[in-house]
Jmol script that loads the backbone (N, CA, C; Angstrom):
load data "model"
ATOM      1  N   UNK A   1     120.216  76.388 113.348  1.00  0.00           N
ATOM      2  CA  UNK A   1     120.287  77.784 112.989  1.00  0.00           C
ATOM      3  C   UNK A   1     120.995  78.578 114.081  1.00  0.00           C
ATOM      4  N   UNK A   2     121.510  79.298 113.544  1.00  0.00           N
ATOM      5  CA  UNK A   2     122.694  80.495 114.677  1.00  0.00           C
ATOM      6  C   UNK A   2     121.495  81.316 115.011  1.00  0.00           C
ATOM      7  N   UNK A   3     121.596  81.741 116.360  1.00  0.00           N
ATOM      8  CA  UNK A   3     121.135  82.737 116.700  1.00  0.00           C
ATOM      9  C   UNK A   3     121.004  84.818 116.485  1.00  0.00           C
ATOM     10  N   UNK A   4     122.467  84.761 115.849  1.00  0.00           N
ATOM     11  CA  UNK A   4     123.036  85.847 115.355  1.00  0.00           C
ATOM     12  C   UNK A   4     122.165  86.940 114.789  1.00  0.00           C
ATOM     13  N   UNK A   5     122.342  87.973 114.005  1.00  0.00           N
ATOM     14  CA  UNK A   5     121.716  88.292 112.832  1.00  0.00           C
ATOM     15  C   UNK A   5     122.533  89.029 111.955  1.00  0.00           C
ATOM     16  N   UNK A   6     123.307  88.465 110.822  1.00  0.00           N
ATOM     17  CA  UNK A   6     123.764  89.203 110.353  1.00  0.00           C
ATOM     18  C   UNK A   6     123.117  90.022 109.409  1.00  0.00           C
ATOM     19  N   UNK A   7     124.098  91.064 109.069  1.00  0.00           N
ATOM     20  CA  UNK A   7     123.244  92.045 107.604  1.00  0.00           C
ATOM     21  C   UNK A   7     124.404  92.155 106.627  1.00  0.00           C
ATOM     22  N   UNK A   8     124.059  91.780 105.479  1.00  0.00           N
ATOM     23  CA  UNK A   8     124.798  91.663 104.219  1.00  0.00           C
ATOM     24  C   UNK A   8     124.055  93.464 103.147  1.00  0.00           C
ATOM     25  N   UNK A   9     124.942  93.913 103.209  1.00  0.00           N
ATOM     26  CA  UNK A   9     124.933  94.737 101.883  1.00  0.00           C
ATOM     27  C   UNK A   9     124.045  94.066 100.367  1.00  0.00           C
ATOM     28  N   UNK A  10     122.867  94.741  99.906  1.00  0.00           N
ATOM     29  CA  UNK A  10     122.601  93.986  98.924  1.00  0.00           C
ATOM     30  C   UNK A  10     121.992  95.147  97.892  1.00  0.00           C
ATOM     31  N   UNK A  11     121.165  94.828  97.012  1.00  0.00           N
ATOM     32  CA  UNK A  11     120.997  95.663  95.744  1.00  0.00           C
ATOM     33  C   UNK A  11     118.987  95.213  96.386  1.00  0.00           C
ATOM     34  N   UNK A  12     118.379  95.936  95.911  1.00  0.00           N
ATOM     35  CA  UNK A  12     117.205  96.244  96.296  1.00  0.00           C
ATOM     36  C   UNK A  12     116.311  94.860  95.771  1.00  0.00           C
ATOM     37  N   UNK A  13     117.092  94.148  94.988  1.00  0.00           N
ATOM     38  CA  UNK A  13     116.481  92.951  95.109  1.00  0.00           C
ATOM     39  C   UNK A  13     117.765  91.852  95.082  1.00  0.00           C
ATOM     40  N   UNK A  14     117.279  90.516  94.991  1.00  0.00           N
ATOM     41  CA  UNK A  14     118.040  89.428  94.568  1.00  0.00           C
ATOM     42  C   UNK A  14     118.452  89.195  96.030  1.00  0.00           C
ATOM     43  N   UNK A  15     119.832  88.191  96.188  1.00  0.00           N
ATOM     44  CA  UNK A  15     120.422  88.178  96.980  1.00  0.00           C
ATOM     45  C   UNK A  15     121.984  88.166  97.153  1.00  0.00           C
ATOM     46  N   UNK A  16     122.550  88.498  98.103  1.00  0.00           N
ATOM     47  CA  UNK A  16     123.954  89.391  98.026  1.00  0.00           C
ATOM     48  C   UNK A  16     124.843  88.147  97.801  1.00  0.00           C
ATOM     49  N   UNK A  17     125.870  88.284  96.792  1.00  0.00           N
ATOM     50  CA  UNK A  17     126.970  87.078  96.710  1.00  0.00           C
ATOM     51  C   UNK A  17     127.688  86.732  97.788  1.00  0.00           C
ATOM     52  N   UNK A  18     128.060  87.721  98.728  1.00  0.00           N
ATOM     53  CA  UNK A  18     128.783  87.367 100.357  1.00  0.00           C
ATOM     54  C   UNK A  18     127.796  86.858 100.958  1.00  0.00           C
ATOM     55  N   UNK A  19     126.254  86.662 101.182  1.00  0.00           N
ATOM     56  CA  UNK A  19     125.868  85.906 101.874  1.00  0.00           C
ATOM     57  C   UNK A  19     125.423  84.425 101.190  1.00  0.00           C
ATOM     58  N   UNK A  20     125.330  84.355 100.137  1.00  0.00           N
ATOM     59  CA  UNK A  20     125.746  83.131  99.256  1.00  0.00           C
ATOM     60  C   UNK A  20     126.622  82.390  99.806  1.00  0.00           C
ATOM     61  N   UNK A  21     127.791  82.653  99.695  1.00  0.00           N
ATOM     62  CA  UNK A  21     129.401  82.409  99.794  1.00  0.00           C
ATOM     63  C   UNK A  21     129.242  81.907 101.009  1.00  0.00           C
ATOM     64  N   UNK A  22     128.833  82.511 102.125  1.00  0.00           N
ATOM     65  CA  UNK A  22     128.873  81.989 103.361  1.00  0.00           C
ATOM     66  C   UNK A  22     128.055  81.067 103.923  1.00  0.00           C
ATOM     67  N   UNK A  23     126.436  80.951 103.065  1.00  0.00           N
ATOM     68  CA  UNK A  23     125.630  79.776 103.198  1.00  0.00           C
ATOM     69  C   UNK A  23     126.614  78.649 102.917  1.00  0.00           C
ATOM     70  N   UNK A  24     127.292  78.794 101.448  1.00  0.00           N
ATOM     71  CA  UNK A  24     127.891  77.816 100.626  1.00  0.00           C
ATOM     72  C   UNK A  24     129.036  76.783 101.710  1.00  0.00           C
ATOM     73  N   UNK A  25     129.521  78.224 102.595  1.00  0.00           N
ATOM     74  CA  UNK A  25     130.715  77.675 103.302  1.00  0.00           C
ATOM     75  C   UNK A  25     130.656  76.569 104.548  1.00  0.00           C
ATOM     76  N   UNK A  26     130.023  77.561 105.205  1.00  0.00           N
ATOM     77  CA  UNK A  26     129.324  77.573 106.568  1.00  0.00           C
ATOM     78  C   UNK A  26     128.030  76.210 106.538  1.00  0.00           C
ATOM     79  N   UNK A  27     127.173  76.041 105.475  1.00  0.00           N
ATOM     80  CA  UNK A  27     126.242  75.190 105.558  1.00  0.00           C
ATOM     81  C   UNK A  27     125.458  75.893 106.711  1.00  0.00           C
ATOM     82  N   UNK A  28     125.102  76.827 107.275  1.00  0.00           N
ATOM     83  CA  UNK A  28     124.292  77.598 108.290  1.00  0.00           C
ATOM     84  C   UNK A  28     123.336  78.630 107.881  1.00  0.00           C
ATOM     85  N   UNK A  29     122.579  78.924 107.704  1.00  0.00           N
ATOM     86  CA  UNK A  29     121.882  80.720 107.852  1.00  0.00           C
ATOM     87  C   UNK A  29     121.280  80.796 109.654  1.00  0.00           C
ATOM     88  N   UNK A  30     122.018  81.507 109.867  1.00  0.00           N
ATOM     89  CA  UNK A  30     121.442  82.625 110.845  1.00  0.00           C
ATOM     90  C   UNK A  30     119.958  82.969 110.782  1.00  0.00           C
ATOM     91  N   UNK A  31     119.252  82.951 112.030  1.00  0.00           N
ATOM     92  CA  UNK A  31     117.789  83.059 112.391  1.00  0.00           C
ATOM     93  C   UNK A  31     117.130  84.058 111.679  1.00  0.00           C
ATOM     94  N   UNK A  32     117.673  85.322 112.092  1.00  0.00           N
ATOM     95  CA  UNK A  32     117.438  86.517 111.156  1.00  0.00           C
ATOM     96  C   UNK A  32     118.739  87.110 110.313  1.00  0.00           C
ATOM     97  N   UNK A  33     117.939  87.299 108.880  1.00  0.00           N
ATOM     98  CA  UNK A  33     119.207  88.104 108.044  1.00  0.00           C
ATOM     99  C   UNK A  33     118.509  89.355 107.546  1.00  0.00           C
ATOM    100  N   UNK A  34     119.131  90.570 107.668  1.00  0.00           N
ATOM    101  CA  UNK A  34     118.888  91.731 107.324  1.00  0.00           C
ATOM    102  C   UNK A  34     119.615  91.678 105.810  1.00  0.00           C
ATOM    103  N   UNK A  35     118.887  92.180 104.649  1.00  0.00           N
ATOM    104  CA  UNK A  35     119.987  92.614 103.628  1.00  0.00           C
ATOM    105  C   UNK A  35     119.956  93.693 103.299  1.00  0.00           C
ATOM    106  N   UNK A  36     120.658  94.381 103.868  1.00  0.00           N
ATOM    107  CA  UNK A  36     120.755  96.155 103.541  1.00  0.00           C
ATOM    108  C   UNK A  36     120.903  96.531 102.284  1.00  0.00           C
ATOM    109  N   UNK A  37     120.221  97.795 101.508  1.00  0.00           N
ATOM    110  CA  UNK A  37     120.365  98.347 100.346  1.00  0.00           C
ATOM    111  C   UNK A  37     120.694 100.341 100.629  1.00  0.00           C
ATOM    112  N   UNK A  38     121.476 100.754 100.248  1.00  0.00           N
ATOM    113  CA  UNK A  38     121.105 101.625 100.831  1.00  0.00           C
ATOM    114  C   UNK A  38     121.009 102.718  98.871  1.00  0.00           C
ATOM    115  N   UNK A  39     119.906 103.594  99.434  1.00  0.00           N
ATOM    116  CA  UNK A  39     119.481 104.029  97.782  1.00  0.00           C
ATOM    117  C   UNK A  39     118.807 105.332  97.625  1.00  0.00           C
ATOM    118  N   UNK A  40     120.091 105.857  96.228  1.00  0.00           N
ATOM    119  CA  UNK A  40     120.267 107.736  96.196  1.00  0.00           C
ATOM    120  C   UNK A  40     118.457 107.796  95.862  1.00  0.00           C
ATOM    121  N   UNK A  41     117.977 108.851  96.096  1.00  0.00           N
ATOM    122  CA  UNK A  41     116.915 108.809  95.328  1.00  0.00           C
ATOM    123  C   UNK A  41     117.343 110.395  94.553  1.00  0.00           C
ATOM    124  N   UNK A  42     115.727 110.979  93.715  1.00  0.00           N
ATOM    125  CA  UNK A  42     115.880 112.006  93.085  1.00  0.00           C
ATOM    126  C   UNK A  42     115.936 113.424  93.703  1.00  0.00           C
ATOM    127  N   UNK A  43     115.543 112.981  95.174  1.00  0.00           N
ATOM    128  CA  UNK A  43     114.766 114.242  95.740  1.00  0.00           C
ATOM    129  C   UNK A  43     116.301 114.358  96.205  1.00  0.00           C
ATOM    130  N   UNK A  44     116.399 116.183  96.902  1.00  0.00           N
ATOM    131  CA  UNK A  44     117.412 116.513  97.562  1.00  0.00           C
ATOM    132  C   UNK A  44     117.304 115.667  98.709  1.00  0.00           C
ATOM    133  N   UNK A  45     116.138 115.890  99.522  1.00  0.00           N
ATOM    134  CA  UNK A  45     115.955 114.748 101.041  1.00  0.00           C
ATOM    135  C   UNK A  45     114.965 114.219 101.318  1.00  0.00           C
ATOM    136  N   UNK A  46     115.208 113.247 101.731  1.00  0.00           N
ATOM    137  CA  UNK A  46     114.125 112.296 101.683  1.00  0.00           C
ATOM    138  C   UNK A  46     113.236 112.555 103.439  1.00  0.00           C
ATOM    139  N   UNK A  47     112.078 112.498 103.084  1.00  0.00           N
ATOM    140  CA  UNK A  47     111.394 113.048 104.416  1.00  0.00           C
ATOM    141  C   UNK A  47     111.553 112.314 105.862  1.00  0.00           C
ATOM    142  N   UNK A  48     111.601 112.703 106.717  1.00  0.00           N
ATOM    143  CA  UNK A  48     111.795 111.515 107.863  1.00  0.00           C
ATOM    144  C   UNK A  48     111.468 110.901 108.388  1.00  0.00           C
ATOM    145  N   UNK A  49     109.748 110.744 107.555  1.00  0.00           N
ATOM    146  CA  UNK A  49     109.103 109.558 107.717  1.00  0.00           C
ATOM    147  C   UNK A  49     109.307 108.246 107.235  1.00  0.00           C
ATOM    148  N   UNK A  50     110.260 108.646 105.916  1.00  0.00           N
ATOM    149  CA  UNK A  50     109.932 107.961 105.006  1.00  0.00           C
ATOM    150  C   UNK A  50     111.870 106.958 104.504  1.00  0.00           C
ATOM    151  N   UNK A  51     112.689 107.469 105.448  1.00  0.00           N
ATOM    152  CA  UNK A  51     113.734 107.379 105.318  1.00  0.00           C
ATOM    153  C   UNK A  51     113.629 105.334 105.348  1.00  0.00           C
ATOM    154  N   UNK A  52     113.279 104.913 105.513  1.00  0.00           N
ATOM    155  CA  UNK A  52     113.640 103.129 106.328  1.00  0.00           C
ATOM    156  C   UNK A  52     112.523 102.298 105.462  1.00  0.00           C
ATOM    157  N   UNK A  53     112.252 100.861 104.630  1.00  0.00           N
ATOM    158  CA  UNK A  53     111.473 100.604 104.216  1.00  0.00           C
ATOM    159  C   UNK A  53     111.693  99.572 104.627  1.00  0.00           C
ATOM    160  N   UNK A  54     111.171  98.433 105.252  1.00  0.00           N
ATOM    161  CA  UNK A  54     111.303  97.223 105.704  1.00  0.00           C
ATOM    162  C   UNK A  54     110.452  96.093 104.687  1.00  0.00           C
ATOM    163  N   UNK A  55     111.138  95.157 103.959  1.00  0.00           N
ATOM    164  CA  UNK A  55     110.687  94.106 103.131  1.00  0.00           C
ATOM    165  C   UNK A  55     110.796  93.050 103.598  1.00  0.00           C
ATOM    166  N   UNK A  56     109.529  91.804 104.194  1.00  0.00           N
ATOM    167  CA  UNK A  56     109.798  90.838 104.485  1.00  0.00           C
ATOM    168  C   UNK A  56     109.969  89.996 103.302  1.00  0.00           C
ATOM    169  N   UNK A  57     111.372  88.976 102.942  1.00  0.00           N
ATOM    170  CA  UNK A  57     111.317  88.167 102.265  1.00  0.00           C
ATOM    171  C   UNK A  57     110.751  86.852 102.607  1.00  0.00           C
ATOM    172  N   UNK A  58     111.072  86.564 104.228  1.00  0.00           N
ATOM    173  CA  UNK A  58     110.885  85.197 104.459  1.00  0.00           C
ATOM    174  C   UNK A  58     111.953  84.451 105.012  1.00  0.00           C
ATOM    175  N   UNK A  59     111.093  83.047 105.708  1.00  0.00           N
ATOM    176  CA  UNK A  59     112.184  82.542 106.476  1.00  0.00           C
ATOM    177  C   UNK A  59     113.204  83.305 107.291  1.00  0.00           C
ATOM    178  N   UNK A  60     112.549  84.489 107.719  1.00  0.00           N
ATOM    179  CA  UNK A  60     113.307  85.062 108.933  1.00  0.00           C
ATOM    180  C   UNK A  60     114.707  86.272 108.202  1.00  0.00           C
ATOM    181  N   UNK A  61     114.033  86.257 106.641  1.00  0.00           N
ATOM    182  CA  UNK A  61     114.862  87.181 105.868  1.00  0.00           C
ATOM    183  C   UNK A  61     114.097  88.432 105.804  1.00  0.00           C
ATOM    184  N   UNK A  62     114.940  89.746 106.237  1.00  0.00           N
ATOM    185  CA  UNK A  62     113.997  91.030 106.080  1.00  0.00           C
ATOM    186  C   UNK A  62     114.956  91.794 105.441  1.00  0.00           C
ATOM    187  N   UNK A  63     114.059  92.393 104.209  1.00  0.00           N
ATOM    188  CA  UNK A  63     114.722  93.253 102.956  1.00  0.00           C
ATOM    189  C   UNK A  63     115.308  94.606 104.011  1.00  0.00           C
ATOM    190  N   UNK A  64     116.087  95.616 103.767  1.00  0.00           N
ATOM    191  CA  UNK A  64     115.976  96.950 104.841  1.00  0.00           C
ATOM    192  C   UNK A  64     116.447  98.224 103.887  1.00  0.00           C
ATOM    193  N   UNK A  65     115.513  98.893 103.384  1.00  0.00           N
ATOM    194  CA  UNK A  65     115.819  99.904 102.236  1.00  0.00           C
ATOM    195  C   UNK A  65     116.170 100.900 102.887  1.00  0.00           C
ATOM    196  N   UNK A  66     117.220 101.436 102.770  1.00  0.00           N
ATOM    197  CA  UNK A  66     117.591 102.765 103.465  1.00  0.00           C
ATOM    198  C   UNK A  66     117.879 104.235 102.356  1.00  0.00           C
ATOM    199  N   UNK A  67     117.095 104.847 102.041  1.00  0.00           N
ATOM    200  CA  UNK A  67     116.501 105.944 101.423  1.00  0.00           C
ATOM    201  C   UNK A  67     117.522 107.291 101.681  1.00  0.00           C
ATOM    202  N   UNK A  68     118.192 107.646 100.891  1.00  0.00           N
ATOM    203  CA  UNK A  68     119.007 108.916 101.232  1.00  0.00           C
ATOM    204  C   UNK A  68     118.520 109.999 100.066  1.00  0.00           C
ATOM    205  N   UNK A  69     118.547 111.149  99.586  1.00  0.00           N
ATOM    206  CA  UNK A  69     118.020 111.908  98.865  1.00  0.00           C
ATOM    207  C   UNK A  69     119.674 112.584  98.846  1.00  0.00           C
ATOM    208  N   UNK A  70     119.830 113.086  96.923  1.00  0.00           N
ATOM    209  CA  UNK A  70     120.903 113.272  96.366  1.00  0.00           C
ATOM    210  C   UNK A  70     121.636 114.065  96.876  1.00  0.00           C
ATOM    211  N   UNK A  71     121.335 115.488  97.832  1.00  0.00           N
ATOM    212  CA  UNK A  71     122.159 115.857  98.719  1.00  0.00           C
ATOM    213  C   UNK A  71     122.704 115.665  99.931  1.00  0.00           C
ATOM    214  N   UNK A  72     122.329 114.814 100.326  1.00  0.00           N
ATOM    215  CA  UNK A  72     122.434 113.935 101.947  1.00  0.00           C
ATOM    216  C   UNK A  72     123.801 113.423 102.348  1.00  0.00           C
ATOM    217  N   UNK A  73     124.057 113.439 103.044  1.00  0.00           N
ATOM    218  CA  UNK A  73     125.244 112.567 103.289  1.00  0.00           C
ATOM    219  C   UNK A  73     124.953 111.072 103.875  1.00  0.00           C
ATOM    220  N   UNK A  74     124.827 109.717 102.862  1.00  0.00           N
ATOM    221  CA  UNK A  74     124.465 109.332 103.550  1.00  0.00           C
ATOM    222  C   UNK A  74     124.853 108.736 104.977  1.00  0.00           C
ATOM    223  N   UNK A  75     124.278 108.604 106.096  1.00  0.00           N
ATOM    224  CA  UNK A  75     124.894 107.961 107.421  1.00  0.00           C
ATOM    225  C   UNK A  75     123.796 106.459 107.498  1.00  0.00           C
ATOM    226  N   UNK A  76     124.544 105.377 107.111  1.00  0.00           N
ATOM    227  CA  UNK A  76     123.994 104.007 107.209  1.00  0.00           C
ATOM    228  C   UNK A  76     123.636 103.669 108.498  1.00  0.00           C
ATOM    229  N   UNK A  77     125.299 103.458 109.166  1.00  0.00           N
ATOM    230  CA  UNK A  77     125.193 103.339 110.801  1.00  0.00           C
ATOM    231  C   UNK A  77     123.722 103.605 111.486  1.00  0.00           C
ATOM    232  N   UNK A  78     123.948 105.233 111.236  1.00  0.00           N
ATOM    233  CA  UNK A  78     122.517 105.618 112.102  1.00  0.00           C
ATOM    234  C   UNK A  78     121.235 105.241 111.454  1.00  0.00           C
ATOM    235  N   UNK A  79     121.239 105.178 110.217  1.00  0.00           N
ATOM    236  CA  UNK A  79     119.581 104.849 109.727  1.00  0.00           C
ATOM    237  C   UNK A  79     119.708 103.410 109.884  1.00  0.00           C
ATOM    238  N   UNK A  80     120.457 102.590 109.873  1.00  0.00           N
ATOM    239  CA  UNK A  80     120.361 100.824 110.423  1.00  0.00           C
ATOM    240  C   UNK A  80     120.089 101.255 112.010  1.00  0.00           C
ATOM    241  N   UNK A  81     120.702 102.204 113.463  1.00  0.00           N
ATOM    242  CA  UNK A  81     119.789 102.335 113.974  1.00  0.00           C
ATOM    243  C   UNK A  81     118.562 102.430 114.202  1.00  0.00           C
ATOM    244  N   UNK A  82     118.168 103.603 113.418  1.00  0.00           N
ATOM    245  CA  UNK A  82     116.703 103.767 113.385  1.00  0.00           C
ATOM    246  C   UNK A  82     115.915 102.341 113.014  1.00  0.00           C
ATOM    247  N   UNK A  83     116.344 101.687 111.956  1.00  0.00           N
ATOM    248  CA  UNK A  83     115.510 100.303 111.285  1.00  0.00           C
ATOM    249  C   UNK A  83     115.753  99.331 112.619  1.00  0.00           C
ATOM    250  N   UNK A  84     116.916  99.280 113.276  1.00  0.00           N
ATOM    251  CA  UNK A  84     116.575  98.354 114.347  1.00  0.00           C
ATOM    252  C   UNK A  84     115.503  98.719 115.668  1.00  0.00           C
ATOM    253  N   UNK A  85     114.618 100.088 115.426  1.00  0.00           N
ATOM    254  CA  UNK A  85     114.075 100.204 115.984  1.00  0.00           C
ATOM    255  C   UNK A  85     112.316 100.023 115.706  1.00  0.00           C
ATOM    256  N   UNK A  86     112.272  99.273 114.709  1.00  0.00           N
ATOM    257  CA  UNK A  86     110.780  99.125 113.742  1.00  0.00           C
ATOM    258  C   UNK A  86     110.661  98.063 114.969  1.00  0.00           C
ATOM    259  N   UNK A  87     109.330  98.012 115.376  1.00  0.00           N
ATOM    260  CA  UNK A  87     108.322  96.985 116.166  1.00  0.00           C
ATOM    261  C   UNK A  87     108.849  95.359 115.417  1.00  0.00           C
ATOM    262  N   UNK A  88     108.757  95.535 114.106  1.00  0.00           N
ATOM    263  CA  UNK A  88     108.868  94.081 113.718  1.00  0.00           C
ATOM    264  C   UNK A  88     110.477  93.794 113.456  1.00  0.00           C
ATOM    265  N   UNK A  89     111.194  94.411 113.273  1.00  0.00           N
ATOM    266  CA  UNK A  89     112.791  94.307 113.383  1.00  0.00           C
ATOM    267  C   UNK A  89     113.671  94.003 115.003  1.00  0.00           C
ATOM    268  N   UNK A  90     113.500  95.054 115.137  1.00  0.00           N
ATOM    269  CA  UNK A  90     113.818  94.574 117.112  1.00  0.00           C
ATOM    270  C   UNK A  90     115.521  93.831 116.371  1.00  0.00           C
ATOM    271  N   UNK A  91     116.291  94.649 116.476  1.00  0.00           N
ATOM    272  CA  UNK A  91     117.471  93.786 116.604  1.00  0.00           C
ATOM    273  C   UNK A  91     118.318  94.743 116.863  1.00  0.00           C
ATOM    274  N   UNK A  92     119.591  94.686 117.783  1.00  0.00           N
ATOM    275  CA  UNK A  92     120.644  95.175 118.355  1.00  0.00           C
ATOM    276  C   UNK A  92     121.296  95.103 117.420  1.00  0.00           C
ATOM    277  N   UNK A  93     122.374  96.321 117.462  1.00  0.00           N
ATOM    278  CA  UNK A  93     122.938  96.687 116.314  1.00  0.00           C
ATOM    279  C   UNK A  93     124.404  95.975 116.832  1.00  0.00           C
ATOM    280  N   UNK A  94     124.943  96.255 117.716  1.00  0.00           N
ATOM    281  CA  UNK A  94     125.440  95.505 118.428  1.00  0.00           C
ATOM    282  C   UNK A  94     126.077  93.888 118.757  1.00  0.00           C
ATOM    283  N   UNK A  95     124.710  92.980 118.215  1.00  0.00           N
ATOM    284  CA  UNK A  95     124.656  91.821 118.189  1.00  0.00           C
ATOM    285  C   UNK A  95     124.498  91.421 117.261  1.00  0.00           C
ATOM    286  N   UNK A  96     124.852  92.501 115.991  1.00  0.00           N
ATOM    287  CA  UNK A  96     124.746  92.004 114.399  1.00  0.00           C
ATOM    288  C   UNK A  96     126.205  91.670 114.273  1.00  0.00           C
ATOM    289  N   UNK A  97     126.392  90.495 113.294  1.00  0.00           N
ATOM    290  CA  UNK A  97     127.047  90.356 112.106  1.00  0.00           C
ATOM    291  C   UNK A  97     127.246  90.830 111.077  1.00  0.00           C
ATOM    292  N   UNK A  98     128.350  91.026 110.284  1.00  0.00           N
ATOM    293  CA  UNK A  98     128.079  92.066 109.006  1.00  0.00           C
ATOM    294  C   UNK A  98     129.100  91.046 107.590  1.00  0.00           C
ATOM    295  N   UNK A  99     127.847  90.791 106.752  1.00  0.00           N
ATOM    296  CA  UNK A  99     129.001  90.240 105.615  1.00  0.00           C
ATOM    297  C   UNK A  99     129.124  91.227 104.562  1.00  0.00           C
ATOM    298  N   UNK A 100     129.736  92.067 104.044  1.00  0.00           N
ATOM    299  CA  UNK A 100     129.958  93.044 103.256  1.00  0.00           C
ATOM    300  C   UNK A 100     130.150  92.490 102.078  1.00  0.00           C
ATOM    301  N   UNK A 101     129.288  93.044 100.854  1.00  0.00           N
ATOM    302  CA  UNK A 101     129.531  92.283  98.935  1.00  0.00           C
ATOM    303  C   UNK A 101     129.321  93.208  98.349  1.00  0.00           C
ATOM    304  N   UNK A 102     130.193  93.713  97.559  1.00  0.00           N
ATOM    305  CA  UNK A 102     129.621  95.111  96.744  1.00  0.00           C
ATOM    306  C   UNK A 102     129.306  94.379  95.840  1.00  0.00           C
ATOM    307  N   UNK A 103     128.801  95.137  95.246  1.00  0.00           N
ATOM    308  CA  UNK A 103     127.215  95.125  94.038  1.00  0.00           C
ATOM    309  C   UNK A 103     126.794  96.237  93.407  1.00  0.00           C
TER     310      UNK A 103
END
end "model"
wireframe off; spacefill off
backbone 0.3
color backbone group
């Protein structure tokens, strides 16, 4: 296993076809994989408690819901900051990988 962690773009469930593709290729997964979702909700803004939802899937896979409310602009960058700052996440943003799959 790579030490890395990448984060793949994904839809609030399932799993993202670019990180498919790259299991498929590579024959590797990386220690930790983040799969980012990021998602309008109804409200104008979403409170700032409540902005980051962390889903453990397993095997070192963590779901990462990032919550924007319909007037927001969203900023990913910084709220994947904030999520790399959860006690159980702990990961440098820095020392991520990124496989990008729209969906």
């Amino acid at each position: 296993m790579n030490s890395g962690k990448p984060t793949s773009t994904a839809a609030s469930t399932g799993i993202p076809l670019g990180l498919t593709h790259h299991l498929r290729h590579n024959r590797v997964l990386h220690e930790r994989v983040l799969l980012l979702a990021s998602i309008n909700t109804d409200e104008p803004r979403v409170e700032l408690e409540h902005p980051i939802r962390l889903v453990p899937v397993g095997a070192g896979i963590t779901r990462v819901l990032l919550h924007f409310g319909f007037m927001e602009i969203p900023n990913v960058m910084e709220a994947l900051k904030l999520a790399c700052l959860e006690p159980e996440l702990v990961a440098s943003i820095l020392r991520t990988s990124r496989i990008i799959s729209g969906g």
